[in-house]
N, C-alpha and C positions, 0 to 999 in steps of 0.2 A: 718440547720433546717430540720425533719423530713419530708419525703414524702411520698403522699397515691402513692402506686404503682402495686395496683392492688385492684378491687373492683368484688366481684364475687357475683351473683345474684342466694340465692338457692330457687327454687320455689316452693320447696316442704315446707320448714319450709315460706316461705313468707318473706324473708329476704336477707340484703343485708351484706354479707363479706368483711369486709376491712381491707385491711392491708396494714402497713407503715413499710419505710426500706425491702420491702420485708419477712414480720413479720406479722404473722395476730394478728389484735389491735382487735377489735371488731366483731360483728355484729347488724346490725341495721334495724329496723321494715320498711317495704317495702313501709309503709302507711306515714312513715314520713321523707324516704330518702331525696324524690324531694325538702323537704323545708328546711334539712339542709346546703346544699351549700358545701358539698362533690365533688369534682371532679378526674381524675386520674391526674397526677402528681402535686395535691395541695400541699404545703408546712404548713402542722398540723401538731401538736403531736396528737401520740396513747389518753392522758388523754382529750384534747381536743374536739378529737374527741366523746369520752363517754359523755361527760359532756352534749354535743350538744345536743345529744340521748335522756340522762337522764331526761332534764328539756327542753327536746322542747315546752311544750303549754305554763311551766311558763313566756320565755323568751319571744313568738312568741307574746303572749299578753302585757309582759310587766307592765312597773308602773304603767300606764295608765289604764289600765286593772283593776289591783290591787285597786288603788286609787277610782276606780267606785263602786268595790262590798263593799269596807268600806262605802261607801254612802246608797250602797242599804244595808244593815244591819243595819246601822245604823235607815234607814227609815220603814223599817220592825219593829225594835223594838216600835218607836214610835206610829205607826200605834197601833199596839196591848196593850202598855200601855194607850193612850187616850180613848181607849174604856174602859177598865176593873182598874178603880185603885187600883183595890186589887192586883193586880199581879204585878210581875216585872220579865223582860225580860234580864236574862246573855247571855252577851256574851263569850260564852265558846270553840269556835272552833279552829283549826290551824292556828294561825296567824289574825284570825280576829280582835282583840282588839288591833292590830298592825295596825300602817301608815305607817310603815316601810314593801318595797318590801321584800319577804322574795321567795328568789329562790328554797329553796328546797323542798322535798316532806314532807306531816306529815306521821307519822309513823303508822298512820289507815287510811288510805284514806276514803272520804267521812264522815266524824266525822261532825257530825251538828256545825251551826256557834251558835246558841240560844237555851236557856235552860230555861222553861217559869214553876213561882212554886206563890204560892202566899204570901206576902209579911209577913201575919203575923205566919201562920202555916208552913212555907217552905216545902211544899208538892209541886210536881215536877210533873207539870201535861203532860210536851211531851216537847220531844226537836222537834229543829226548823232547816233545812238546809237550807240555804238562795239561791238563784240562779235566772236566768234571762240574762238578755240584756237590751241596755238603750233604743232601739228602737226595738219594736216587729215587725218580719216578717212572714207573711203564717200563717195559722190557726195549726200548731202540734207544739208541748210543748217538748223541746229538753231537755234530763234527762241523763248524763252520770252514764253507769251502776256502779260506784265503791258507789255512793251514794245511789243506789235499794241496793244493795247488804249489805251495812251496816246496813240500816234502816232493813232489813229481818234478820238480823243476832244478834242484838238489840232487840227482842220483847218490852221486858220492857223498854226498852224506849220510846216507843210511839212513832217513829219519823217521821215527816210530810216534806215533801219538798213544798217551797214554790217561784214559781217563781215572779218576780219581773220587772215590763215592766211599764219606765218611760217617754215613747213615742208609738205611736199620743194623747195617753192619759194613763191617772197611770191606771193601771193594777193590780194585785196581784191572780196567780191562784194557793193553793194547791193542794199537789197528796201525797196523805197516803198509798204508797206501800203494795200489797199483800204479807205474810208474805211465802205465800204457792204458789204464781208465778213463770213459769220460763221465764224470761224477752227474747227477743233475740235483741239484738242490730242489728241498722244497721249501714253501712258506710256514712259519711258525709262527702262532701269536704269543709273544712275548710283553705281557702287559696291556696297553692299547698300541701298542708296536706289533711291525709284523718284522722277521728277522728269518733269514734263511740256510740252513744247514742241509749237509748228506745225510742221510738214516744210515746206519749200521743196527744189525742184531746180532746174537750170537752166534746164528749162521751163515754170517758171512765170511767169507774168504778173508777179509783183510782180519777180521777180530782174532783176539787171544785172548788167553792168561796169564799173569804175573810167570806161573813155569814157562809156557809159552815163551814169551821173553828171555826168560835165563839161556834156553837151552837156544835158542839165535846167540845169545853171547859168547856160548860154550862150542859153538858152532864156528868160531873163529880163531878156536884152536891156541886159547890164551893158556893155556895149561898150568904152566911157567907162574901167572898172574891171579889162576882162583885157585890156587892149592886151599889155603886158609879159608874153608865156608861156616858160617854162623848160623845159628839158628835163626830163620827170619821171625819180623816183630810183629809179625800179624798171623 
C-alpha cells in the first residue's frame, strides 16, 4: 500500500505538497488540509488522496446534507407557486431534481436550482438559486462566491439567490447580486475547514424579502399570468 512520505507546507502559494513513495502526488489548499486526515507515513494512494481534495465539502456534508436542500427546493418551489398560479417553478440546476447524492462537481458552478416562467406564455421571468440552513444562526447571510459570480456573468438571466431558514421559525431572504460589484469573500471556519463566503445582512442593498421578490415579479408586468393569488403557506 502506498505511503505519504513527505508533506511540504509552500506558504507562498497557501498550500500543502504531498507526496507518496517518495513521488510528489498532489498539492492541496491549506484551508482544507486539517479536515482531510492526511498524515506523514499514512498508508493512501496518490488518486485517493486527490479525490479527498477534490470533493471535500461534497463529502464533509454528505447525504444528509444533500437530502436537506432537495427539501429546501422543493419548499421554495411551492412557496412561490401558492402565491402566483400563473407561473410554474423548474427545477433546473445540477443535480437538484435528483434524491440521488451526486459527489461530483457541475461543470458551471453556481447554476441556479429554479427556473420561474409563466405557465401559459412560457416567458422566463429569473432563475432562482436555492441556499440556506435548516437552523439560522447570527444576523449575516452566508453566499459562496462561485454563485455571485454566475448570477454577474448571467445578466439575462435575472438570477436571484434565495436563502432558506427552516428553524426557529421559516425564514426566506433574497439577494439579487450587483452585476457591477466587486464581492470579497471572507474566510469561515467550517468544521476544521476553512471555506469562504460574501457577508450579507439585512442592510444590504442586494438583501430582501419573500414580498420583496413578489413585487420584482409583478414588476414584469405578468398581469395576464398572476391574476389567481393564494394565500401563501408560511
Amino acid at each position: 500500500m502506498p505511503v505519504v512520505t513527505e508533506i511540504r507546507y509552500d506558504a507562498k502559494a497557501g498550500r500543502y505538497r504531498l507526496f507518496v513513495d517518495g513521488a510528489y502526488c498532489t498539492s492541496v489548499r491549506q484551508r482544507t488540509f486539517p479536515a482531510l486526515g492526511i498524515e506523514l507515513g499514512q498508508r493512501i494512494d496518490c488518486d485517493e488522496i486527490k479525490r479527498r481534495e477534490a470533493f471535500h465539502w461534497k463529502h464533509a456534508y454528505g447525504e444528509a446534507a444533500w437530502k436537506k436542500e432537495k427539501v429546501r427546493i422543493a419548499r421554495v418551489k411551492a412557496i412561490i407557486e401558492a402565491r402566483f398560479s400563473g407561473l410554474e417553478v423548474l427545477v433546473e440546476g445540477f443535480g437538484a431534481d435528483s434524491n440521488d447524492f451526486i459527489p461530483e462537481h457541475p461543470k458551471e458552478p453556481g447554476k441556479p436550482d429554479l427556473s420561474i416562467r409563466g405557465k401559459q406564455s412560457g416567458q422566463t421571468y429569473c432563475a432562482l438559486e436555492v441556499s440556506g440552513t435548516e437552523v439560522r444562526r447570527g444576523a449575516d447571510y452566508w453566499v459562496r462566491p462561485d454563485k455571485l459570480s454566475y448570477a454577474q456573468h448571467h445578466p439575462e438571466q435575472h438570477v436571484w439567490i434565495c436563502l432558506h431558514y427552516a428553524r426557529p421559525s421559516e425564514k426566506l431572504v433574497f439577494i439579487r447580486p450587483d452585476p457591477n460589484q466587486c464581492y470579497q469573500p471572507v474566510p469561515v471556519r467550517v468544521g476544521k475547514a476553512i471555506e469562504h463566503y460574501v457577508l450579507f445582512d439585512d442592510d444590504s442593498r442586494e438583501t430582501g424579502s419573500l414580498e420583496d421578490f413578489y413585487a420584482y415579479l409583478l414588476s414584469q408586468r405578468p398581469e395576464h399570468l398572476l391574476a389567481s393569488r393564494h394565500e401563501d403557506p408560511i
